[in-house]
Every structure is written in structure tokens, then in C-alpha cells.
C-alpha positions in Angstrom: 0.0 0.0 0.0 2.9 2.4 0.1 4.0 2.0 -3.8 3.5 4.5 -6.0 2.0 2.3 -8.6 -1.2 1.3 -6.4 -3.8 2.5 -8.9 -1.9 0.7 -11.7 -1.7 -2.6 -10.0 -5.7 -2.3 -8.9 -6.2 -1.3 -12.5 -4.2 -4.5 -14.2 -5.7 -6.5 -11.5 -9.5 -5.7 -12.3 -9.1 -5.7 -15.8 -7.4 -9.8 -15.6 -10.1 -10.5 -13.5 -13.0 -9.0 -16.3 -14.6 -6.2 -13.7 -15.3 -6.2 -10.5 -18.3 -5.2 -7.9 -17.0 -5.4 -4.6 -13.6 -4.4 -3.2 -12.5 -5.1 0.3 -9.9 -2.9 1.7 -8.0 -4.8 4.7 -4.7 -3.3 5.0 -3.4 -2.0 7.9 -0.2 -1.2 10.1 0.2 -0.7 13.7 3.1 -0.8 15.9 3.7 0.7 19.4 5.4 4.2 19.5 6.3 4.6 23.0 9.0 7.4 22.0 6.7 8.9 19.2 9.4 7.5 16.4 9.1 9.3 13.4 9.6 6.5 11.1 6.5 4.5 12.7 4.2 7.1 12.5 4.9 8.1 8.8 4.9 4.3 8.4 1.1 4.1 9.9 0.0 7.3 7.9 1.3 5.5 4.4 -0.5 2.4 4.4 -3.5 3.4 7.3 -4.2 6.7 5.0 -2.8 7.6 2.1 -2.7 4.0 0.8 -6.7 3.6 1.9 -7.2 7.0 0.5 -5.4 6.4 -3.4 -7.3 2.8 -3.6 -10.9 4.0 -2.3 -11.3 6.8 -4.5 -10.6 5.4 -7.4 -13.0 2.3 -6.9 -15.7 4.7 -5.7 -15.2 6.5 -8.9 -14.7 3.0 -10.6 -18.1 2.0 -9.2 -19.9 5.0 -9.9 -19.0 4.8 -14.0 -20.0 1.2 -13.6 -23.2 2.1 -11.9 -22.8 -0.2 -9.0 -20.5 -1.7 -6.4 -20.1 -2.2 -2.6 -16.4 -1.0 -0.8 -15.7 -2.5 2.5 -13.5 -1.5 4.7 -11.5 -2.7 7.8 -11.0 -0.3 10.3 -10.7 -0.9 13.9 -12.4 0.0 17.4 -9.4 1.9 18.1 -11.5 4.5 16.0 -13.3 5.5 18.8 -10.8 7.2 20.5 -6.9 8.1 20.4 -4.3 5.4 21.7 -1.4 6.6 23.9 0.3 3.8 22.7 0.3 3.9 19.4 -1.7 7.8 19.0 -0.9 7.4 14.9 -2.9 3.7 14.3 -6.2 4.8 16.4 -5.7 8.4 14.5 -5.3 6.1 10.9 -8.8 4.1 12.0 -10.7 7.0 12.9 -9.5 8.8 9.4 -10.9 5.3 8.0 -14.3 5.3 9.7 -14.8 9.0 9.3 -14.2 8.6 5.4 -16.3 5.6 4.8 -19.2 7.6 6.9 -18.8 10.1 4.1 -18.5 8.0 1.0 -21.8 6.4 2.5 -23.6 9.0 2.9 -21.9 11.0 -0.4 -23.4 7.8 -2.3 -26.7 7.8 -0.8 -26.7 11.6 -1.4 -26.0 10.6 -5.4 -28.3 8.2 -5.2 -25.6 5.9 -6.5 -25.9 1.8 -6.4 -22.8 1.9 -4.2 -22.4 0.2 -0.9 -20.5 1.4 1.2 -19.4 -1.1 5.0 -16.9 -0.2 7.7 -15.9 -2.8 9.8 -14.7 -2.1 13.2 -12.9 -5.3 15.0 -12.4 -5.8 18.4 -8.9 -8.2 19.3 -8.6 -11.0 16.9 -6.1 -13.5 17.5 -3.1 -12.3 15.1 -0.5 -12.2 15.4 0.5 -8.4 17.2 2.4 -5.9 19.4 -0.9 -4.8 21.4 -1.1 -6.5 24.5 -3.6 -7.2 26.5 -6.1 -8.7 24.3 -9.2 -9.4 25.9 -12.4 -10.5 24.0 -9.9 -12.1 21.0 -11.9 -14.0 18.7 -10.4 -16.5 16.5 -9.8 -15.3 13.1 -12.5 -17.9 11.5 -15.0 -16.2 13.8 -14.2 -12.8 12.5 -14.4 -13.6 8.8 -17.8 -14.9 9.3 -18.8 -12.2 11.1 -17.0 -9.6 8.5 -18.6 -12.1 5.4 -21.9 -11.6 7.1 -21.9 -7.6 7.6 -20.9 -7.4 4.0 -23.7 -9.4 2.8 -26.1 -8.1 4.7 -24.4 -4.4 3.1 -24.4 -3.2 6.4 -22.4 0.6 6.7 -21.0 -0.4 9.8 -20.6 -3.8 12.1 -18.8 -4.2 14.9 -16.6 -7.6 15.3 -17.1 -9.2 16.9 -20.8 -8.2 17.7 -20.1 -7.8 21.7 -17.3 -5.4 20.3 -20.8 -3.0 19.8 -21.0 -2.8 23.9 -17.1 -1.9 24.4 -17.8 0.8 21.2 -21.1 2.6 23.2 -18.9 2.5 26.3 -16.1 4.4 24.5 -18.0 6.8 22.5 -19.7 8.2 25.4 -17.7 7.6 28.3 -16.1 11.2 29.9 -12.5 12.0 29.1 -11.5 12.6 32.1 -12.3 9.2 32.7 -10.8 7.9 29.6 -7.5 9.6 29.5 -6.9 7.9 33.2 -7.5 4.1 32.6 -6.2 4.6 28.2 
């Protein structure tokens, strides 16, 4: 996701595969910054942001020409609210939810056939820096959870579903409250 060529490769890609009508975009980076290293949080922005950002506009714009299409994305909980240990990957998800709120609403606005589902996981049991990780679920859990929400076209699912409580909790829990247990 940090190559220059992105758009060329998605291009080539879609046109072997004859067309295409839904693109899933799960790439992400995250890596503790305890020191606020420069080179991790240029890192996280590259692939979290600007490589979401090249490949989602184009296939919105694909879709739209094509006059149909569904883009899902995978997020994160860490959406909800910044992460002192690693403030560049929650900052990356929340860019991601934020912008697939838009292009959902931007295509229901347009009254385009475009779907448009963020997917926000909880802990799933990969292999990663972030410790604890309470409420894992087993990757084979999560897909079917993720192959559900996209199915159904939902514009947002939390993963897995008891995720949804710990997302409420965040969203409208006080700061003050936050910033001392975070």
C-alpha cells in the first residue's frame, strides 16, 4: 500500500479479473510508538491513510462509472478514540471510519448503487504488538462475522458483535475518565 503504482496494480488487476463489484480494503499497520518514532508514525499514515485514500477513491469513482459496487473496509475500534500507545494507528482508523461515513452518505446523497461497509474489530487472535487482548476472537470467527456484515451491506458492524457494547462505552464515556484508565 505504500508503492507509487497502487492504482496501476488495482487497475491491471481488475481488468485480468474482467470487472469487478466489490472491493475489500483490509490493509493495515500498527506498531507501538512509546518514544513517538518518526519512522512508525509516517509508516502508519502511508499504508493506514494515504494507501486507503489512493485505492478507495478510485474504486468509488470505478463503481460510480460502472453504476454499481459495494467498498468495505476494515477499520478498527481503536476509531473511537486516540491510543497513547500507538496515537498514529487509532488516529489512521478513525480517518478510516470517518471517510467511509462520508462516502456512505456521499453515495446515498448521489443516489448511487454503491455500498459502502466499515468494519470495526475488536482483538482477533493475530499475530501483534498490542497487549492485553481481551475478548480475542479467533480469526475464522471474525471472517464470518466480516462475510456476514458485507452481505447483509451493512455501513458499519462491529466484530465481533459484543465489540458494539465496548464501542457505546467508549463513545460516550467522559474524558476525564478515559484519558486515566487509556
Amino acid at each position: 500500500m505504500r508503492e507509487e503504482n497502487n492504482i496501476e496494480c488495482l487497475t491491471s488487476l481488475i481488468s485480468e479479473m474482467g470487472g469487478i463489484d466489490i472491493f475489500i480494503y483490509n490493509a493495515g499497520y500498527g506498531e507501538p510508538s512509546t518514544i513517538l518514532n518518526p519512522e512508525i508514525e509516517r509508516s502508519i499514515y502511508e499504508i493506514n491513510v494515504k494507501g486507503f485514500v489512493d485505492l478507495t477513491v478510485y474504486m468509488f469513482n470505478y463503481f460510480m462509472h460502472q453504476g454499481y459496487g459495494q467498498i468495505a473496509a476494515v477499520s478498527s475500534i481503536a476509531s473511537i478514540k486516540g491510543l497513547s500507545l500507538s496515537p498514529a494507528y487509532s488516529a489512521s482508523k478513525a480517518f478510516m471510519s470517518n471517510y467511509m461515513e462520508g462516502l456512505h452518505m456521499k453515495a446515498r446523497k448521489l443516489k448511487a448503487n454503491i455500498y459502502i461497509t466499515d468494519i470495526q474489530p475488536g482483538f482477533v487472535k493475530t499475530k501483534t504488538v498490542f497487549n492485553p487482548r481481551f475478548w480475542a476472537a479467533s480469526p475464522q470467527k471474525a471472517a464470518t462475522q466480516i462475510i456476514a456484515a458485507i452481505e447483509a451491506k451493512k455501513w458499519r458492524s462491529y466484530i465481533t458483535k459484543r465489540w458494539w457494547l465496548i464501542a457505546m462505552l467508549m463513545k460516550y464515556m467522559p474524558s476525564w475518565l478515559y484519558h486515566r484508565i487509556a
